[in-house]
N, C-alpha and C positions, 0 to 999 in steps of 0.2 A: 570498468574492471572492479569486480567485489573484491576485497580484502579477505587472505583464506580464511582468519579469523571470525571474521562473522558468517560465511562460509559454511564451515567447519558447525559452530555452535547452533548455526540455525535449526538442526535438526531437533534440538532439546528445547524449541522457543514454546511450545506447546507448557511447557510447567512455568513460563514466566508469562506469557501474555493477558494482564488483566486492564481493570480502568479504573484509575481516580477521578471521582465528578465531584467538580466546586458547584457549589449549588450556590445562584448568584440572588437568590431571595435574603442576600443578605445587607437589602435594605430593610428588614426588618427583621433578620438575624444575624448578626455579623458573622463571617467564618464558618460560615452550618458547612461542611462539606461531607458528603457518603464517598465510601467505598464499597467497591459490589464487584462480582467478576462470577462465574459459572463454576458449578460445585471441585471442578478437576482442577480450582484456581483457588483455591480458600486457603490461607493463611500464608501470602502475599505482603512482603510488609511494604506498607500503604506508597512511600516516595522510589518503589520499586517501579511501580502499575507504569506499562510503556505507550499506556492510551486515554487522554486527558477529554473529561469535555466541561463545555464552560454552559450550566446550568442556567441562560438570558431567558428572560419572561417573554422573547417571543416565539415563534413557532419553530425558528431554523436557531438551532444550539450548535456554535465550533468545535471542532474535535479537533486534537492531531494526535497521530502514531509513531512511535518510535520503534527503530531495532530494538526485542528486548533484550538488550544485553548494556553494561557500564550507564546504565538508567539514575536517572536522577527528575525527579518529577514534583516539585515543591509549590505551594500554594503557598501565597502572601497575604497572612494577614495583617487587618490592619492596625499601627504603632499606634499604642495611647488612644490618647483622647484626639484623635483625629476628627475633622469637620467633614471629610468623604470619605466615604466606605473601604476606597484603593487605597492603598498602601503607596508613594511618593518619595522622589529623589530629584535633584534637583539636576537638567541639564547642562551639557558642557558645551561651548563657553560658559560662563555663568552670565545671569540676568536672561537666560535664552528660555524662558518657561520650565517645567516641572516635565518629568515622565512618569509614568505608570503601569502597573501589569497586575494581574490575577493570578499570577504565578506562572513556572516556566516549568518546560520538560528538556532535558538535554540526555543525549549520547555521549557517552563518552571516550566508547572504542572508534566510533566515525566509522561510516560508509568507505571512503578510500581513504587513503593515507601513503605519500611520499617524502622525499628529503624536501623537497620544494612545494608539495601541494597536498593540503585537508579539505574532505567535500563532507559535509552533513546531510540526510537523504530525511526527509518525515514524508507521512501522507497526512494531507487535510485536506478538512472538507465541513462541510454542514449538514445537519442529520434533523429534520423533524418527528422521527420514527418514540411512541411515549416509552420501547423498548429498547432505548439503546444497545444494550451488551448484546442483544438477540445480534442486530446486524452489524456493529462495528466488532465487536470479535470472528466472525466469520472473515469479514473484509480484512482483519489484519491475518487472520490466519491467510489468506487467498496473496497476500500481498511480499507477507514475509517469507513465506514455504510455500511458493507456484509449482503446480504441480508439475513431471516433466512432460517435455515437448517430444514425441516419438516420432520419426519421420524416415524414411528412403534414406539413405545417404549421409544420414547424424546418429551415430553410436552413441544411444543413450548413455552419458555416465556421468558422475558427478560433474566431473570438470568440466563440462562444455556445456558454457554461461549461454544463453539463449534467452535469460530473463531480464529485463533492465530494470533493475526497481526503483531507478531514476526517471523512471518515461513509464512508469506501469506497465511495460509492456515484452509481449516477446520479438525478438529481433531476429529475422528469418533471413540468414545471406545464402544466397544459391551457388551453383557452378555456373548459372549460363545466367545473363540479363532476361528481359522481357517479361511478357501474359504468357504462365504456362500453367496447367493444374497443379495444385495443390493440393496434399490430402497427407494429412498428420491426426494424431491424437495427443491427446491430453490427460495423462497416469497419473496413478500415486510414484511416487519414488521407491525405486525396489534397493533398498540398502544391506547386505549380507551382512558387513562387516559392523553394523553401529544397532540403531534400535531398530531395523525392519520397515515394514514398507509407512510409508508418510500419506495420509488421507488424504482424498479431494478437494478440494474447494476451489470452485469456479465461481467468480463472481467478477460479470460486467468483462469479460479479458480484453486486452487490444493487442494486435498486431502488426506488425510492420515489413513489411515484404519489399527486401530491399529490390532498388533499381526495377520495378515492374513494368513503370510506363503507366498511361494518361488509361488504358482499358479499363472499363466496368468490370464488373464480377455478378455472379452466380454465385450464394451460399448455401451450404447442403451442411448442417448438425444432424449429426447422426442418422444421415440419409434423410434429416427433411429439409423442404425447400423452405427457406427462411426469407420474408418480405424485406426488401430494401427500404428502410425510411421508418421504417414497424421496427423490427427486431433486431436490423444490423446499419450501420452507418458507414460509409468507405469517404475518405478523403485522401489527399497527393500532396507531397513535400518531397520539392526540387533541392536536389544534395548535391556537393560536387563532381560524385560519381553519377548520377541521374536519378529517375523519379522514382519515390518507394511512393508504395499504397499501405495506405492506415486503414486499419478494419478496427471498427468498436463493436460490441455483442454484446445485444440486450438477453442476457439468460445469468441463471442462477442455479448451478449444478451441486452437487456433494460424490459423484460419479465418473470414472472414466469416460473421453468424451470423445469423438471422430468429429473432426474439421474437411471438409474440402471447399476448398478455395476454385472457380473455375472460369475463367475470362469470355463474357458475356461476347455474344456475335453481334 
């Protein structure tokens, strides 16, 4: 369950989603850190940015993404005349060794929130791309604002969550169990009442089809027949209600998009 609050604001995340990069050549400059984000994101103030990456001299550099909203995004540098470059606190108990960090990113409206229960949602990952912002701003756009799910028998509207941004994924429950076809699309979000319709972006989607059963599939993007193994991956996780099918897709859209889903003979 989303919280309507972040909900709600997701629509306006487009004028908050940027990126603070620690640049970690700071063994030989301490604290060097840029910020940068795409021109529809310029003047950003910096511990806002809800997309962190951590600048390591090897080829694969950490990212993670926040909702942008109750953002807090802080780099630590380091106190004095320290003898390492991280910044340092001492563990609890005491005499248990030392901790450290490069800084943190926190939420601070939270993903759900009840009388009895708080859940934090980020995405991470690793990026060796020398253009960061090019693919990690798209991916949060894709992550934070999915586009909607249009299908037979689901009234497109705001309210009906189909997107888990806990699992990446969209969550397809039927009326009937089993392998049946499937064939949905993938829209902008058409909004009358707020800013209008919300752009595409597809990138990498998964699916989860509940209760399917152990059957292969057959997939067809926009009427092409897409390679198993190549461009699409299917795997199966046994529930207490029974088997959903995982579909992952290798594609990268900015477009509305036609899915069918169809259980191989």
């Amino acid at each position: 369950m989303i919280t309507g609050k972040f909900e709600h604001d997701r629509r306006s995340a487009d004028d908050r989603i940027g990126i603070m990069r620690i640049d970690s050549n700071i063994f030989k400059k301490l604290g060097n850190q840029a910020n940068f984000a795409c021109p529809a994101f310029i003047g950003l103030i910096d511990n806002k940015m809800n997309i962190k990456i951590i600048n390591l001299k090897s080829n694969y550099r950490p990212f993670i993404i926040s909702i942008p909203h109750g953002i807090e995004n802080e780099p630590y540098p380091p106190e004095g005349e320290l003898p390492h470059i991280f910044q340092t606190w001492p563990r609890y108990p005491k005499d248990n060794g030392y901790s450290t960090s490069l800084g943190h990113i926190l939420n601070w409206w939270h993903y759900y929130r009840s009388d009895n229960r708080l859940e934090q949602v980020y995405l991470s990952g690793m990026i060796n791309s020398e253009a960061p912002e090019k693919e990690l701003i798209p991916l949060a756009k894709s992550w934070l604002r999915p586009p909607q799910l249009v299908m037979d028998g689901i009234k497109p509207q705001y309210k009906v969550h189909l997107y888990d941004h806990a699992q990446r994924a969209y969550v397809i429950r039927r009326s009937s169990d089993g392998p049946d076809n499937i064939k949905f699309k993938l829209d902008e979000y058409q909004d009358p009442e707020e800013v209008g319709n919300v752009p595409v972006w597809i990138i990498n989607p998964t699916f989860i089809i509940k209760n399917w059963g152990i059957s292969d599939i057959v997939l067809k993007v926009n009427d092409n027949l897409l390679k198993h193994g190549v461009h699409f991956y299917v795997g199966y996780e046994e529930t207490p209600t029974g088997m959903d099918l995982v579909l992952w897709i290798k594609i990268k859209l900015e477009k509305a998009t036609t899915f069918e889903i169809i259980p191989s003979e």
